[in-house]
Backbone of each chain as ProteinMPNN parsed JSONL, in Angstrom:
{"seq_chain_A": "XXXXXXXXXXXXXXXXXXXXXXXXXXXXXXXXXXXXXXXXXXXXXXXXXXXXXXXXXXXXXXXXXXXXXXXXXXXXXXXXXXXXXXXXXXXXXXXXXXXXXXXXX", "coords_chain_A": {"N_chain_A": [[0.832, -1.199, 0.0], [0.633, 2.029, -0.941], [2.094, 5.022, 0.716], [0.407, 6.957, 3.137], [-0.009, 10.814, 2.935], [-0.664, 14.126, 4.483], [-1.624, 16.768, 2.181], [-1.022, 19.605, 1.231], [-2.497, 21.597, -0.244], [-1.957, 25.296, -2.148], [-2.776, 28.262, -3.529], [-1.931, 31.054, -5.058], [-2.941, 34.346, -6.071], [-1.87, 36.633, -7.33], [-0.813, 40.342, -6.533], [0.197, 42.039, -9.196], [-0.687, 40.765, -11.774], [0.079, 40.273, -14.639], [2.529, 40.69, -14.143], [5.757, 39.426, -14.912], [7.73, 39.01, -13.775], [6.939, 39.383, -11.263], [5.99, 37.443, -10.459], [7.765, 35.336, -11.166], [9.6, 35.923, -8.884], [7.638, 35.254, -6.986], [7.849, 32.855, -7.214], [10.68, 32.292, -7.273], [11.131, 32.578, -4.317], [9.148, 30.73, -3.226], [10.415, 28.682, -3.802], [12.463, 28.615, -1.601], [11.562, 27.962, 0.623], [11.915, 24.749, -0.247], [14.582, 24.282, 2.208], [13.267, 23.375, 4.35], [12.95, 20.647, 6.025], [10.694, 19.238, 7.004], [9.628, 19.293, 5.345], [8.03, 16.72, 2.583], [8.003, 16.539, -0.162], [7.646, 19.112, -2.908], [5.735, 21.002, -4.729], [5.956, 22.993, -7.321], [4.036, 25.56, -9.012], [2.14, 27.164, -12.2], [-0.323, 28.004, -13.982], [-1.775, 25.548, -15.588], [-2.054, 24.873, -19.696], [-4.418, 23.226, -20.309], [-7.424, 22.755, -21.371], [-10.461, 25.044, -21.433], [-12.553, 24.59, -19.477], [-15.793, 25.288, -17.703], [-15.413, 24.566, -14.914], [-13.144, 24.985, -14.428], [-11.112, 26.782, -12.898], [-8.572, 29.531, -13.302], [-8.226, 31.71, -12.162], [-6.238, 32.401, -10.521], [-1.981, 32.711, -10.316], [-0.035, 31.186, -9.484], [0.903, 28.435, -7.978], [1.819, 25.978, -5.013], [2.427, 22.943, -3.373], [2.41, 20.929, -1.348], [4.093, 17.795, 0.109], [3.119, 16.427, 3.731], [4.08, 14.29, 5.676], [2.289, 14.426, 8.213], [-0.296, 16.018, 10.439], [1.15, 17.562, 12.742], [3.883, 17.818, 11.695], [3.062, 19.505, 9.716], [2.62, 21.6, 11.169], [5.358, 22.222, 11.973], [6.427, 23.428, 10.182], [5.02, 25.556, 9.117], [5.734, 27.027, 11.55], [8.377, 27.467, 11.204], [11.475, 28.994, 10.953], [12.396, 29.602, 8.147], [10.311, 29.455, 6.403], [8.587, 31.446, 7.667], [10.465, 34.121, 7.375], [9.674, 33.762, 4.361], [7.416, 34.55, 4.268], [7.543, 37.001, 5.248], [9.245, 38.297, 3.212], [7.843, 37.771, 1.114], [4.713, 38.279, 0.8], [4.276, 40.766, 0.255], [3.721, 40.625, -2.543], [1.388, 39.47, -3.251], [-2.279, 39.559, -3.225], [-3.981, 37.912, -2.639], [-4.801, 34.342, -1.005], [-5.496, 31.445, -1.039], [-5.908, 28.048, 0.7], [-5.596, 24.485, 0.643], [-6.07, 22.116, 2.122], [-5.918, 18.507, 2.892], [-6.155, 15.432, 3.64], [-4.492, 12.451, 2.29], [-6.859, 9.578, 2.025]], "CA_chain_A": [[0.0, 0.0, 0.0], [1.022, 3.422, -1.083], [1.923, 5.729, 2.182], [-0.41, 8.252, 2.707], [0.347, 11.725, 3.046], [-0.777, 15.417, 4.357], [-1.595, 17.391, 1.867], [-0.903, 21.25, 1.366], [-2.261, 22.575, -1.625], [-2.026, 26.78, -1.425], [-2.782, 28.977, -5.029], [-1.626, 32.391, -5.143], [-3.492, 35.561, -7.147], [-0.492, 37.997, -7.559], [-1.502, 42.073, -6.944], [0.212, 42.245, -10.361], [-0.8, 39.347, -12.527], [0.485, 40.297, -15.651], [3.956, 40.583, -14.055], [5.809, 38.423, -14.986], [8.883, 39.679, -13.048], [6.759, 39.3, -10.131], [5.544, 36.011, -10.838], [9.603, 34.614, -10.958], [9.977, 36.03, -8.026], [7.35, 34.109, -5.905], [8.664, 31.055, -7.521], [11.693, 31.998, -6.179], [10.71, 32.594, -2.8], [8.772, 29.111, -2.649], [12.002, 27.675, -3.829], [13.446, 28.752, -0.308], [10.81, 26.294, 1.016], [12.849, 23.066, -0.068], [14.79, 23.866, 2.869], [12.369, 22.685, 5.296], [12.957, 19.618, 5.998], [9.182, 18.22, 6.932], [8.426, 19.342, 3.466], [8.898, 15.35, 1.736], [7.696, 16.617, -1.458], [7.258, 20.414, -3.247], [5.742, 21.33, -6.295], [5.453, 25.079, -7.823], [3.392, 25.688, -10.399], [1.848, 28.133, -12.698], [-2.136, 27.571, -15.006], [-1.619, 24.759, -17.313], [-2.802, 25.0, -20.621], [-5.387, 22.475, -20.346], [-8.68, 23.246, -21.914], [-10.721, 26.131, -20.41], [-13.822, 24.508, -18.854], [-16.411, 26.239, -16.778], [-15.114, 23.798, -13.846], [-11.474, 25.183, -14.339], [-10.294, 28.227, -12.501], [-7.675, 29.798, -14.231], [-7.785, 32.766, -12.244], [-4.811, 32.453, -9.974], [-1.292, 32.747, -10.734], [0.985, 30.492, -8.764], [0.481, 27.798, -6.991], [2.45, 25.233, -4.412], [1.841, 21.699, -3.287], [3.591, 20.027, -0.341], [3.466, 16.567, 0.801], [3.93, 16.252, 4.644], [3.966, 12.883, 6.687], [0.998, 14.358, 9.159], [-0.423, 17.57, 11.255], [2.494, 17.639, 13.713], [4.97, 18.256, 10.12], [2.878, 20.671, 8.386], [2.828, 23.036, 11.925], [6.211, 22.573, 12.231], [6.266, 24.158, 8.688], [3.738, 26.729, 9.706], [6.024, 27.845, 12.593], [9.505, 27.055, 10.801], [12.042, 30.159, 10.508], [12.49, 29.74, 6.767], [8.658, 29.794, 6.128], [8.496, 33.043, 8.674], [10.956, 34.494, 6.403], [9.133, 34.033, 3.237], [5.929, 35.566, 4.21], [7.878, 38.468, 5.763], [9.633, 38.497, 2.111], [7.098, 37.628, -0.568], [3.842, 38.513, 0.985], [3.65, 42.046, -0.922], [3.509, 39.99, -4.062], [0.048, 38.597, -3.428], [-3.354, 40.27, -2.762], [-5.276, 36.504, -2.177], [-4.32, 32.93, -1.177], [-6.256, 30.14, -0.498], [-5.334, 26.432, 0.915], [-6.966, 23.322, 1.229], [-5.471, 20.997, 3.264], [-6.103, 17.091, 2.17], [-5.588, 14.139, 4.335], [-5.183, 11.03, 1.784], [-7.746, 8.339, 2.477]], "C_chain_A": [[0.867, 1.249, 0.0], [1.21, 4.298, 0.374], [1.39, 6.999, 1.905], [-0.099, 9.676, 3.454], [-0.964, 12.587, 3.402], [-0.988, 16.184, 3.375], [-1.424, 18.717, 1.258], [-1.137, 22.179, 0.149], [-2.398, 24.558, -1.504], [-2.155, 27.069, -3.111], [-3.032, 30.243, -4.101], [-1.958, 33.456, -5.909], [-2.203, 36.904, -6.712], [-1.595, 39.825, -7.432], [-1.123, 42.215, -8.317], [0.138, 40.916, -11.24], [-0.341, 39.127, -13.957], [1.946, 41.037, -15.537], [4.702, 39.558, -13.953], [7.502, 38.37, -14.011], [8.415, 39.301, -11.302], [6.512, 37.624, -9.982], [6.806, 35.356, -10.43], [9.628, 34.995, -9.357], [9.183, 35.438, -6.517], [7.662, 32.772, -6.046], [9.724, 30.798, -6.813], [11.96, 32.149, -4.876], [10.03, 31.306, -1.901], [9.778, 28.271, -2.743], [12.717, 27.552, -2.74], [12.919, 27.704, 0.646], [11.803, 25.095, 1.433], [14.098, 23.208, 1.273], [14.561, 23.329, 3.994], [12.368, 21.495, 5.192], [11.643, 18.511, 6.551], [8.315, 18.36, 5.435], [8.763, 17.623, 3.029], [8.543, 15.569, 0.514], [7.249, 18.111, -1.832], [7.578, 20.658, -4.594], [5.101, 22.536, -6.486], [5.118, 24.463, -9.254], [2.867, 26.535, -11.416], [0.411, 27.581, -13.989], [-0.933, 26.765, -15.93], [-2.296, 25.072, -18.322], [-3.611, 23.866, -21.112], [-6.678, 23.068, -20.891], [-9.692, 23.964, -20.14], [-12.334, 25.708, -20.39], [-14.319, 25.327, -17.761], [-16.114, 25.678, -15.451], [-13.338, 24.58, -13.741], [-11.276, 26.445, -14.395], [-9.146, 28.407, -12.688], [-7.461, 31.584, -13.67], [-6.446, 33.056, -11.278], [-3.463, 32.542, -10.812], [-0.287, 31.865, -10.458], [0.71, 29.417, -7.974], [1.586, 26.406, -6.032], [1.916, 24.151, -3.692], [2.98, 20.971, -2.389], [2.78, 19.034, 0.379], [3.604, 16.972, 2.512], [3.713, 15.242, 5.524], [2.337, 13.315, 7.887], [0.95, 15.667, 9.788], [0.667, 18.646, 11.603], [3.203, 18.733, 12.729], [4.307, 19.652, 9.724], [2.717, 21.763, 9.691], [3.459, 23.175, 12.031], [6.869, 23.847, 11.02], [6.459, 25.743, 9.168], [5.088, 28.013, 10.414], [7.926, 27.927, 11.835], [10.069, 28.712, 10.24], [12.08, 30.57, 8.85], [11.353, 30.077, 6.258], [8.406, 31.277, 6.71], [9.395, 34.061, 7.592], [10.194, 34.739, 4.663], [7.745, 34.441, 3.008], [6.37, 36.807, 4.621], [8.462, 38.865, 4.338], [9.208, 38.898, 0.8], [5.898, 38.392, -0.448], [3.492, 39.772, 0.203], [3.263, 41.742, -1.993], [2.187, 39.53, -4.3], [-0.97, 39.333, -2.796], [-4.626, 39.081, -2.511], [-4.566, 35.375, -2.094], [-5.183, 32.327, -0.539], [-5.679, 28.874, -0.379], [-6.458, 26.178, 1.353], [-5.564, 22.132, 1.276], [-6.024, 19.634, 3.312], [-5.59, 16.226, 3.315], [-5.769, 12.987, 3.029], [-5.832, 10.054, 2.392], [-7.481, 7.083, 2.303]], "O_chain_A": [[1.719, 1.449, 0.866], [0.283, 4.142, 1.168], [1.62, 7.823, 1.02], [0.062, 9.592, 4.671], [-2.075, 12.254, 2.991], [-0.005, 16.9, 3.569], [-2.185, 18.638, 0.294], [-0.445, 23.079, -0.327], [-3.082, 24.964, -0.564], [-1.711, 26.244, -3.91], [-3.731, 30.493, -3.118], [-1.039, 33.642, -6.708], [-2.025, 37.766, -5.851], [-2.606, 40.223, -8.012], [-2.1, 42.57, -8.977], [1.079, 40.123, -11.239], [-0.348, 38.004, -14.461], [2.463, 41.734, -16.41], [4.505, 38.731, -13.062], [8.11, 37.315, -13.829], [9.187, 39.039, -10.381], [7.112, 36.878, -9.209], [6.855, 34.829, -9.319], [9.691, 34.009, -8.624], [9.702, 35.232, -5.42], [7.721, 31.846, -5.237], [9.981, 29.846, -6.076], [13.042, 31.828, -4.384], [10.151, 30.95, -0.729], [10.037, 27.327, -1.996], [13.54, 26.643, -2.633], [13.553, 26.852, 1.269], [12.261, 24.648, 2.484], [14.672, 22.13, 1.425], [15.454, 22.823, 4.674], [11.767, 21.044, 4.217], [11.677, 17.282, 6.493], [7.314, 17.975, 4.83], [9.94, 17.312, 3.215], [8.794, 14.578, -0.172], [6.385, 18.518, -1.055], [8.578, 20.646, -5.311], [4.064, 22.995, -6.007], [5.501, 23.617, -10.061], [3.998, 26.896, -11.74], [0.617, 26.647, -14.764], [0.091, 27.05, -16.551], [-3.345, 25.649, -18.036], [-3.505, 23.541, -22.294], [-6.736, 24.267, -20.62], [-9.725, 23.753, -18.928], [-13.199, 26.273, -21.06], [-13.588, 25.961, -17.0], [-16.625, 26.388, -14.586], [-12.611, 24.467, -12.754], [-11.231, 27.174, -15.387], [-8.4, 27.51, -12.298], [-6.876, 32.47, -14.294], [-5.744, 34.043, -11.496], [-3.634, 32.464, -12.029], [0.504, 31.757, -11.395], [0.046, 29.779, -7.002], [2.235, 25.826, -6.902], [0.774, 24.371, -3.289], [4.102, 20.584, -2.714], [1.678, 19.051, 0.927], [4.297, 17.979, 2.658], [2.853, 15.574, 6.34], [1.513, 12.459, 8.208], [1.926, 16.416, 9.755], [0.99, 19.764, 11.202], [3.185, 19.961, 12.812], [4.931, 20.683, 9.473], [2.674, 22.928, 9.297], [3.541, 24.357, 12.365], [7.582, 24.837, 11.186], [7.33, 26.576, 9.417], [5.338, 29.173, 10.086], [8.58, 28.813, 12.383], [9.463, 29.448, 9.462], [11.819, 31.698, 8.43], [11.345, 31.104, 5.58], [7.997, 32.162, 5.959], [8.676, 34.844, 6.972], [10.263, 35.776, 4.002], [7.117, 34.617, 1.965], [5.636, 37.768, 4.389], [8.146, 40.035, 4.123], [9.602, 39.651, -0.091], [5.712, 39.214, -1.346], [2.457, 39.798, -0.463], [2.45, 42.464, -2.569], [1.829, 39.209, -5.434], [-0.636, 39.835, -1.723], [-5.816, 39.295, -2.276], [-3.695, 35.19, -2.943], [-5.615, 32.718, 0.546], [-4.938, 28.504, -1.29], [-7.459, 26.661, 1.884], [-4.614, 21.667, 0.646], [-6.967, 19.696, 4.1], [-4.505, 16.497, 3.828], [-6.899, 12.616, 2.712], [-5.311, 9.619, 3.419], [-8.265, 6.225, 2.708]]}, "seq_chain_B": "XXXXXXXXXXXXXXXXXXXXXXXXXXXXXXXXXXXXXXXXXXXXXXXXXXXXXXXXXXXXXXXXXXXXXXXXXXXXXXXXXXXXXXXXXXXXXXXXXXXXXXXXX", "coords_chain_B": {"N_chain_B": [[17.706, 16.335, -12.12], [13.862, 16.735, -11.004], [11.521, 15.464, -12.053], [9.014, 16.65, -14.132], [5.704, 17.284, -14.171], [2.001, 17.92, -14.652], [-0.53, 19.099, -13.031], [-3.66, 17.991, -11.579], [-5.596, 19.327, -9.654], [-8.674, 18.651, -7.988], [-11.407, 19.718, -6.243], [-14.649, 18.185, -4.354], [-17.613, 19.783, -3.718], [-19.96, 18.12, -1.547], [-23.895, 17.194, -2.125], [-24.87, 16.443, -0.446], [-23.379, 17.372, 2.421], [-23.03, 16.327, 5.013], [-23.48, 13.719, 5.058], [-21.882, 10.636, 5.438], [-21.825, 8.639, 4.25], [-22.449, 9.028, 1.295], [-20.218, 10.371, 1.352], [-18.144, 8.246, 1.292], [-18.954, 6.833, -1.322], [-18.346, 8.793, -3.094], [-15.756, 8.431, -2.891], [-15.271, 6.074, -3.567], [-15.937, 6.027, -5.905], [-13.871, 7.467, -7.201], [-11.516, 6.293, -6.608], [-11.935, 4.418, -9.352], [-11.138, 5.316, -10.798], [-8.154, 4.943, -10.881], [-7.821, 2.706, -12.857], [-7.183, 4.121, -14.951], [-4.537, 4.613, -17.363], [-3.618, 6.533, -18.029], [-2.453, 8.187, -15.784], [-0.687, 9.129, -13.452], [-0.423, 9.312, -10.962], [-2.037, 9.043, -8.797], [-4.412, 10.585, -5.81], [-6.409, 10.782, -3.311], [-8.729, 12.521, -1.398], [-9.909, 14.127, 1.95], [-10.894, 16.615, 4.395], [-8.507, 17.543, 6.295], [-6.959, 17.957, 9.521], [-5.868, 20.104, 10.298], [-4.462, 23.404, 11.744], [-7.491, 25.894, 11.627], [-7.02, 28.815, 9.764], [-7.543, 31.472, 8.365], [-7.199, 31.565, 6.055], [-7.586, 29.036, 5.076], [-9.213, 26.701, 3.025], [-12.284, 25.228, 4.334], [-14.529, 24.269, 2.821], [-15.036, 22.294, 1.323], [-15.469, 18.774, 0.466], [-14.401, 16.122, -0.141], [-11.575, 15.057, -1.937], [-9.301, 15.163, -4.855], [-6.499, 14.67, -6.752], [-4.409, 14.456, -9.564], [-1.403, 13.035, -11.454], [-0.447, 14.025, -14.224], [1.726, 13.632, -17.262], [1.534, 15.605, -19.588], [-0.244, 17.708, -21.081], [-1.677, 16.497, -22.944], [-2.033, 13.782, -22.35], [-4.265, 14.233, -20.125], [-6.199, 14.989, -21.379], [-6.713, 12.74, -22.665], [-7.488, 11.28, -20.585], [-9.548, 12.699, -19.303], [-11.462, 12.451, -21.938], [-11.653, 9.45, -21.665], [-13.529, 6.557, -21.173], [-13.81, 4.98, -18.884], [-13.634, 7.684, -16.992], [-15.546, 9.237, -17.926], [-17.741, 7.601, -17.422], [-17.385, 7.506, -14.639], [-18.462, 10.079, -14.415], [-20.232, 9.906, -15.041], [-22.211, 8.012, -13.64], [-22.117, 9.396, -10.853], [-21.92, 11.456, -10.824], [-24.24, 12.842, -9.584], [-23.604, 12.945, -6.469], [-22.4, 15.656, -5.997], [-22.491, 18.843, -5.669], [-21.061, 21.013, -6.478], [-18.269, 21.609, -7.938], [-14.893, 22.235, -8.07], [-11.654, 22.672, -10.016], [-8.252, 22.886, -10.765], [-5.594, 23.302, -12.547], [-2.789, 22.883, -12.839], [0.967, 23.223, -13.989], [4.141, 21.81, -13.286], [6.691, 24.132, -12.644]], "CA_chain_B": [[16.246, 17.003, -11.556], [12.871, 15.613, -10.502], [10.782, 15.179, -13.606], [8.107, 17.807, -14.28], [4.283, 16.578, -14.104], [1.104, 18.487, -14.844], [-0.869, 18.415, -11.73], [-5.13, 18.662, -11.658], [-6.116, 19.344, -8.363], [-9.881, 19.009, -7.94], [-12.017, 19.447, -5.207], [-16.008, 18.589, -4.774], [-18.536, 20.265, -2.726], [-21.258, 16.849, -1.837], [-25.012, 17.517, -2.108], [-25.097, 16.012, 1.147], [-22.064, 16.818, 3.296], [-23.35, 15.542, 6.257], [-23.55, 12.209, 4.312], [-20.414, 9.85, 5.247], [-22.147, 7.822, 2.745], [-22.359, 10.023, -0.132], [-18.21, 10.955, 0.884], [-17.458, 7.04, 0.835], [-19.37, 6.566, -2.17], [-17.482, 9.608, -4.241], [-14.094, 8.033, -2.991], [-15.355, 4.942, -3.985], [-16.263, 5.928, -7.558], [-13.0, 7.817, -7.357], [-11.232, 4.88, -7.054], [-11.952, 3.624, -10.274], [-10.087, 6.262, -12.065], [-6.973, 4.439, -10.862], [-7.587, 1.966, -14.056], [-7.091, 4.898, -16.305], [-3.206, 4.412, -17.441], [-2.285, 8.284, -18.239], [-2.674, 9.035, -14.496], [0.564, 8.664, -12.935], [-0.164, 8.892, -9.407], [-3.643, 9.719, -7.786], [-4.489, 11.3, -3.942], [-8.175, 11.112, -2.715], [-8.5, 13.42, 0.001], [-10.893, 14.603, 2.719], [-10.218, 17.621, 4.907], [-7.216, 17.307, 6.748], [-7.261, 18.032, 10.916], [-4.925, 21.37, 10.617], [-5.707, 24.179, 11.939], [-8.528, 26.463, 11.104], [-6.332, 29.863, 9.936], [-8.739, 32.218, 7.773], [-6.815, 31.365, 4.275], [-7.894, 27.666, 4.693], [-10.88, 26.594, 2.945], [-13.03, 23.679, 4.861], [-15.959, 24.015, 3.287], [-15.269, 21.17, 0.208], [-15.647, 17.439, 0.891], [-13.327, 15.084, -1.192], [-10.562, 16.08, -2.865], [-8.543, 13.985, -5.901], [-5.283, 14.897, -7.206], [-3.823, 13.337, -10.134], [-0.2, 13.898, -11.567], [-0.504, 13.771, -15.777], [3.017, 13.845, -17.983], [1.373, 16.585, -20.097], [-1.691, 18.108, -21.213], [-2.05, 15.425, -24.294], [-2.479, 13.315, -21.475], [-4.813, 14.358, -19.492], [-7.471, 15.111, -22.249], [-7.355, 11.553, -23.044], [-8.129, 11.213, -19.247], [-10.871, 13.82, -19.855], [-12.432, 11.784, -22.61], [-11.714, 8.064, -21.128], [-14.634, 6.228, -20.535], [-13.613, 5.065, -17.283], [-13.879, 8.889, -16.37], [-16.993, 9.283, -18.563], [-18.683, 6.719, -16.73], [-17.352, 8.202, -13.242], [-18.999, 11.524, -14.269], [-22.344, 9.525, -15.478], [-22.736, 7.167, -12.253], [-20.902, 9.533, -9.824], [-22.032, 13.309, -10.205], [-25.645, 13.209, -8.354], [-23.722, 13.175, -5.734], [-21.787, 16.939, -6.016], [-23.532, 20.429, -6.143], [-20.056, 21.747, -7.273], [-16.702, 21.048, -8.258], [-13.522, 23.415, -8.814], [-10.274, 22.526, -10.562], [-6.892, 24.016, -10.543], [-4.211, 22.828, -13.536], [-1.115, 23.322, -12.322], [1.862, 22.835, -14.661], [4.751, 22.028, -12.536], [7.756, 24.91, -12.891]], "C_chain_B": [[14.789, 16.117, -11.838], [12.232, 15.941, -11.828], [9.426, 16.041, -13.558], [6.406, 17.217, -14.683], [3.032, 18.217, -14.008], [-0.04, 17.799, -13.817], [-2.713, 19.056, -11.693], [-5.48, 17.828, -10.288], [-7.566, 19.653, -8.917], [-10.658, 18.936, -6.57], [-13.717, 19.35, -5.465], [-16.39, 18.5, -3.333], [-19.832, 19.048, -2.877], [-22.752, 18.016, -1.809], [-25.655, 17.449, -0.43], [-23.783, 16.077, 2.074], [-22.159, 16.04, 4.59], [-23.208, 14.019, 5.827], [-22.438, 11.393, 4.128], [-21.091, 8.876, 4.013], [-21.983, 7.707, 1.376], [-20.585, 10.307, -0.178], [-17.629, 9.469, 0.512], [-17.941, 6.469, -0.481], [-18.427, 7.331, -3.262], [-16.305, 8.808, -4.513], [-14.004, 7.268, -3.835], [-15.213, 4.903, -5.9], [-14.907, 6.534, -8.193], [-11.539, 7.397, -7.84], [-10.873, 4.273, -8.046], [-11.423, 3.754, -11.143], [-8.919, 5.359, -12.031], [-6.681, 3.3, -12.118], [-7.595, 2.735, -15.418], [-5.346, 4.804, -16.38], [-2.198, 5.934, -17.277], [-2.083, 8.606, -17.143], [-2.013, 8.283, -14.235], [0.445, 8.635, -11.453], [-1.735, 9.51, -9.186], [-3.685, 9.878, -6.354], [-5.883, 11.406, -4.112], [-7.865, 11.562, -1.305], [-9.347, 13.761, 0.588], [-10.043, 15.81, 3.861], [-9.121, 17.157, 6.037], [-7.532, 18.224, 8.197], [-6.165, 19.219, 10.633], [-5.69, 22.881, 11.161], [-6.191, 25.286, 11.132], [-8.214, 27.818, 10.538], [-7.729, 30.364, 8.535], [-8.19, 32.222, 6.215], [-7.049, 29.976, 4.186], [-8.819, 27.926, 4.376], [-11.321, 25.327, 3.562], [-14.343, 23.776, 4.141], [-15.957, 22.687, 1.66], [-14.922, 20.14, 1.302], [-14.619, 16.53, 0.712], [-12.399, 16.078, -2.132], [-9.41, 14.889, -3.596], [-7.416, 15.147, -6.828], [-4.717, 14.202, -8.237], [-2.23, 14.195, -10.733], [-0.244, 13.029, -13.176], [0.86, 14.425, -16.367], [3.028, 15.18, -18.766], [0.032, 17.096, -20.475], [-2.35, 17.163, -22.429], [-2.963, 14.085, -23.094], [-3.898, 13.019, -20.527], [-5.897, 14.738, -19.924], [-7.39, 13.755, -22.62], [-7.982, 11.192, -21.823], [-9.807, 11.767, -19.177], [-11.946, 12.639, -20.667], [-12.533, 9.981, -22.257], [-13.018, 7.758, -21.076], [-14.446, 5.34, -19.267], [-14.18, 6.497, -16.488], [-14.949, 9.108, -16.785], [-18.047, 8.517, -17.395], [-18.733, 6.576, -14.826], [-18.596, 9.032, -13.19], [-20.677, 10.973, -14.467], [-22.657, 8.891, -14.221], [-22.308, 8.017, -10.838], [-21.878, 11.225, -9.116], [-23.084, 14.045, -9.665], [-24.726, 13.514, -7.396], [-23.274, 14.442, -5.273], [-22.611, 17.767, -6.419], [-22.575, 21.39, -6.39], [-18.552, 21.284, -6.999], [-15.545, 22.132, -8.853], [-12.309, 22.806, -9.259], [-8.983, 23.274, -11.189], [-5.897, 22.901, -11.257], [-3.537, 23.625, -13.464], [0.274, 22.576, -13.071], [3.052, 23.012, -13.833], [6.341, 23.652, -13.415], [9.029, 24.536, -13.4]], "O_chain_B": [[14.631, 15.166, -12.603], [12.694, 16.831, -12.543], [8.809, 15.83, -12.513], [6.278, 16.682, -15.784], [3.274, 19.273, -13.424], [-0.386, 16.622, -13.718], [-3.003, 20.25, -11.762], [-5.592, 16.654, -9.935], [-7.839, 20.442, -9.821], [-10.421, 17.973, -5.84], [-14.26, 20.024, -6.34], [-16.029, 17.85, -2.353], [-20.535, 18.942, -3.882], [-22.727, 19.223, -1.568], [-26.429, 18.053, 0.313], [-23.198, 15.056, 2.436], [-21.335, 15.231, 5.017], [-22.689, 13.252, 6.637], [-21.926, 11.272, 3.015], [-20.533, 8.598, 2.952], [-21.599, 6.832, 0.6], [-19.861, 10.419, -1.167], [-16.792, 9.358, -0.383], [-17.279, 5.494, -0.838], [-17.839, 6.712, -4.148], [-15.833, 8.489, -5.604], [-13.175, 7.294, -4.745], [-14.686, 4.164, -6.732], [-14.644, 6.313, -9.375], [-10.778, 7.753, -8.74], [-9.829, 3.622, -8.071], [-11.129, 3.003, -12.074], [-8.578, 4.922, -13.13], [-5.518, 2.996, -12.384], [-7.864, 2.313, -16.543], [-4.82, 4.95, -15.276], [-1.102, 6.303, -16.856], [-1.339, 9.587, -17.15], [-2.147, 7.076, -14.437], [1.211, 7.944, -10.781], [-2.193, 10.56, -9.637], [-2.887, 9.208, -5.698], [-6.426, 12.073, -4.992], [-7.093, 11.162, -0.433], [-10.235, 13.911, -0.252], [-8.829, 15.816, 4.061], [-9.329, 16.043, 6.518], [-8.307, 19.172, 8.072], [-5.165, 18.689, 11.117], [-6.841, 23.308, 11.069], [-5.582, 25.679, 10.137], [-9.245, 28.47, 10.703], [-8.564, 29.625, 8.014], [-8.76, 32.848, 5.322], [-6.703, 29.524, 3.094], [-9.513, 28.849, 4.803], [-10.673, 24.32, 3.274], [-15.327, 23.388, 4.77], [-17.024, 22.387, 1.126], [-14.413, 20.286, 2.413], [-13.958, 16.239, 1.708], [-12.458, 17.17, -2.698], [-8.842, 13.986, -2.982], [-7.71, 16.207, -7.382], [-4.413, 13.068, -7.866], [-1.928, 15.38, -10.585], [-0.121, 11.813, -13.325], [1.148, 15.58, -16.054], [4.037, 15.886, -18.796], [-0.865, 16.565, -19.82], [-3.548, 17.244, -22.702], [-4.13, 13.694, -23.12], [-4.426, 11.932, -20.293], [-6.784, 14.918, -19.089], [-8.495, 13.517, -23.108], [-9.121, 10.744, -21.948], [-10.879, 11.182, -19.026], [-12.933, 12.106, -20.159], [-13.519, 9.353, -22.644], [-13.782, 8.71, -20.924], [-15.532, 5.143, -18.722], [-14.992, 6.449, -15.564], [-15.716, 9.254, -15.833], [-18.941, 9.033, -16.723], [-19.496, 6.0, -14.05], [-19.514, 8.922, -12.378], [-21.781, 11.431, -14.174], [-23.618, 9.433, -13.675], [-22.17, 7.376, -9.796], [-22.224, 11.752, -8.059], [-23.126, 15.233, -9.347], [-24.851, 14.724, -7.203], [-23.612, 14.656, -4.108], [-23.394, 17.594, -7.353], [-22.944, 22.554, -6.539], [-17.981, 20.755, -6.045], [-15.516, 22.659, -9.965], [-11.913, 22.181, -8.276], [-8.991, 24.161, -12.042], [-5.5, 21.876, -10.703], [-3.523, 24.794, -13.848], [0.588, 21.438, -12.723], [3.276, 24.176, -13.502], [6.627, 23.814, -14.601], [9.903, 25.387, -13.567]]}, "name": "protein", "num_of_chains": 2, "seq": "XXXXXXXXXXXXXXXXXXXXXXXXXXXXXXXXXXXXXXXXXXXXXXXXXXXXXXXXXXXXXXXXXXXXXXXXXXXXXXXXXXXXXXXXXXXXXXXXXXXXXXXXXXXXXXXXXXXXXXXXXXXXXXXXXXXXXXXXXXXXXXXXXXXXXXXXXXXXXXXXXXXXXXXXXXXXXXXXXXXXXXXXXXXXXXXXXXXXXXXXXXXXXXXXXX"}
């Protein structure tokens, strides 16, 4: 059986969305992430070009995806200097974020 | 470097959330996707015990993740009849569904 993971999906709406200058630069700010070591998995992303159904929001700009073994992990995250750092860093870059938080079943 | 995957996060809102029935039933039908080949890894998810901070959302039910090679991919997924026949036996039970294609960086 597959081991089941935590969740962490988060999407990001940029104040400037048609910067693309800004855009790189929350990428590279989630990139600082991977040094967290309860992260076990982190994926950045940006709209695929998948077909534009009325089910498929397309209005965000950024988005990040971390596995983490269980609760415990993803508060250590939460509370983790490097993470504290990149909301004191990036946070001007974004005027909305939403997460949803997944337990696999 | 880790290999780059096109990632469709979906989440659905049940008709009945109160209804563990209706959530083990979605999973269930959810499930079945796993005999579609293009889908490289799948996550069925239900809300996750973290806490309650005012950028989480709790108010969806189930939540399925799949990780597709490219967008060629994932429209054959789209048109499968495995998935066809999810969406025909499956989607009484949702009163809405959002999806977020995320092309990894």
């Amino acid at each position: 059986m597959e081991k089941k993971y935590l969740l962490h999906h988060v999407f990001f709406w940029l104040n400037n969305p048609s910067s693309v200058e800004d855009r790189n630069k929350l990428i590279e700010g989630l990139s600082t992430l991977k040094g967290i070591e309860v992260i076990k998995k982190l994926h950045i992303g940006v709209i695929a070009s998948t077909e534009k159904r009325e089910v498929v929001d397309t209005s965000w700009d950024v988005s990040e995806l971390m596995f983490f073994e269980n609760e415990v992990d993803q508060k250590v995250y939460q509370d983790h200097p490097i993470h504290q750092d990149f909301v004191k860093n990036y946070a001007h870059l974004w005027r909305k974020v939403v997460v949803f938080d997944a337990q696999d079943v």
